[in-house]
FIKE-64653 format. One record per residue (C-alpha): residue in three letters; residue number from 1; y, z, x. Coordinates in nm, 4 decimals. Layout:
! residues N
resn:resi:yy:zz:xx
ala:NUM:Y:Z:X
...
***
This chain:
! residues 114
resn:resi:yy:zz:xx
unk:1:19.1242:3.3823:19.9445
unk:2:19.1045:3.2261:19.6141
unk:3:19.1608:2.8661:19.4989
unk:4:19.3748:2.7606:19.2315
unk:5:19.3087:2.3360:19.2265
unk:6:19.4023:2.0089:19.0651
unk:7:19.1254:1.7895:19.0262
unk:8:19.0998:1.3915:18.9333
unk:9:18.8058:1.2211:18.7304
unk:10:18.6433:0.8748:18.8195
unk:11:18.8463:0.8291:18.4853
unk:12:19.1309:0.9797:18.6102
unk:13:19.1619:1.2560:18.3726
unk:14:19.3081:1.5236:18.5211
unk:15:19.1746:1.8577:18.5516
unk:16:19.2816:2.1960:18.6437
unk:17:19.1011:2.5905:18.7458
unk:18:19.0363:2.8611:18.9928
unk:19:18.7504:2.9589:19.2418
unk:20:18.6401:3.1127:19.5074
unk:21:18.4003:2.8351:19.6470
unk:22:18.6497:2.5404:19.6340
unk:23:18.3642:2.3268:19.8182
unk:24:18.0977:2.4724:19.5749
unk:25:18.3265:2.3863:19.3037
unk:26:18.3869:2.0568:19.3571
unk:27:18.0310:2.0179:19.4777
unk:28:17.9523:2.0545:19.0613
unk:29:18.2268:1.8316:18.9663
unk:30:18.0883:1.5627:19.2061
unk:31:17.7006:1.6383:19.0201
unk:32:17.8310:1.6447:18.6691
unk:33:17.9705:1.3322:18.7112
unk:34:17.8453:1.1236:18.9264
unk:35:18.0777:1.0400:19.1691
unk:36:18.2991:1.1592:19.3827
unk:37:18.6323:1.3527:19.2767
unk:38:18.8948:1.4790:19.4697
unk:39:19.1343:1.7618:19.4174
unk:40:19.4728:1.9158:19.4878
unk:41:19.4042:2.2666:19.6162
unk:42:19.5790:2.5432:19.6718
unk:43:19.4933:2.9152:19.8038
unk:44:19.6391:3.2401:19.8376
unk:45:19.6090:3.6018:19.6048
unk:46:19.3670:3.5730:19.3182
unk:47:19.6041:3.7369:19.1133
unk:48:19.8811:3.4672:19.1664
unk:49:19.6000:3.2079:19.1124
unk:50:19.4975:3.3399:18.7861
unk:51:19.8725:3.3810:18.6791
unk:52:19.9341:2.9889:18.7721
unk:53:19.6064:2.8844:18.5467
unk:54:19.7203:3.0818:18.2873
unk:55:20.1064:2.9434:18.3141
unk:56:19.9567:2.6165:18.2779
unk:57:19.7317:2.6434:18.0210
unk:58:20.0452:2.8245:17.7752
unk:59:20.2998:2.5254:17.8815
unk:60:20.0280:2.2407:17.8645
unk:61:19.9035:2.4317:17.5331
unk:62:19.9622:2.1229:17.3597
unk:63:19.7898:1.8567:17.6355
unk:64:19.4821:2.0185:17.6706
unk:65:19.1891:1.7816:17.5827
unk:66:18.9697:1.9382:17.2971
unk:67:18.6264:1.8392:17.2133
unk:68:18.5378:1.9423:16.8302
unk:69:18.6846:2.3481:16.8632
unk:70:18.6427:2.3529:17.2376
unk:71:18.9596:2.3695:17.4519
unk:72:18.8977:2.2384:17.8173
unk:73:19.0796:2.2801:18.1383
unk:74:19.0814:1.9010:18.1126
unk:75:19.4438:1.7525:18.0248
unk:76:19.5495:1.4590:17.7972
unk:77:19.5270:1.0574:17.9331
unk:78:19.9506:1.0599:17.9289
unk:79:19.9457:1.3713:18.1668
unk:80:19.9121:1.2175:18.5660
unk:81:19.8287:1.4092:18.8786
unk:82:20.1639:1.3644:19.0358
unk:83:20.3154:1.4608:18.6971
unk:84:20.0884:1.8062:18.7430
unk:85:20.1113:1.8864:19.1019
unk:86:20.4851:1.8481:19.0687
unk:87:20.4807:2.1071:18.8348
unk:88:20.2637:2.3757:18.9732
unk:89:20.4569:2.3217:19.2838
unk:90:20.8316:2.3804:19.0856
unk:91:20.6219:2.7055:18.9252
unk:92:20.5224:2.8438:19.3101
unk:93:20.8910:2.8034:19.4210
unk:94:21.0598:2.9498:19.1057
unk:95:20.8287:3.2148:19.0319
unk:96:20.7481:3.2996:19.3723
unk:97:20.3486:3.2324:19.3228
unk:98:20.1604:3.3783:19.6580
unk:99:19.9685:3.0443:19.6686
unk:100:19.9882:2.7500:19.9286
unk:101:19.9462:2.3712:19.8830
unk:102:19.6243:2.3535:20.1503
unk:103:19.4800:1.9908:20.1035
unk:104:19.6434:1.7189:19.9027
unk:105:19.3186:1.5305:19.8767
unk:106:18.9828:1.7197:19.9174
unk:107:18.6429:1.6515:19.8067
unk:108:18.3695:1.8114:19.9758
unk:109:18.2314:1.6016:20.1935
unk:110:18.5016:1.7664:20.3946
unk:111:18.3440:2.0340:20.4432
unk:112:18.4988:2.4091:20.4225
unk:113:18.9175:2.4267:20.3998
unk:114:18.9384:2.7425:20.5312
***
């Protein structure tokens, strides 16, 4: 399984990517920032995961946050979570994306999701 996921900032910037660990993953969000973060995740084909990171970073082309010349996965202030998930989950239905909607709020002190 791979993990396409939505994750939130002690800022609440919101973030988006794919992986293979999810609890690894979030593990270094948690490190790099100090603090706890939580994320949307969702899991199914890597292919379909890729293909919904990549849909989002061409229609959010414009909201991605840059530092200097480096684009991140990281999205505007005006962009919210809810405003995000709603979208990946209209993409899944529409485009028939192989991926589920497995936690709404994981962090890994969870443990393992699957």
């Amino acid at each position: 399984m791979y993990y396409f996921y939505i994750v939130e900032s002690p800022s609440k910037r919101i973030g988006f990517g794919i992986a293979q660990n999810v609890q690894e993953r979030n593990k270094q969000y948690c490190s790099h920032c100090g603090d706890i973060v939580s994320m949307t995740v969702y899991g199914g084909q890597r292919s379909h995961a890729k293909a919904l990171e990549r849909t989002i970073k061409k229609q959010y082309i414009d909201n991605l946050w840059q530092i200097e010349d480096w684009t991140t996965e990281w999205l505007n202030n005006d962009i919210t979570r809810e405003q995000l998930v709603e979208y990946v989950n209209e993409l899944i239905e529409t485009r028939h994306i192989k991926v589920d909607n497995l936690v709404a709020d994981y962090n890994f002190t969870m443990g393992n999701i699957i």
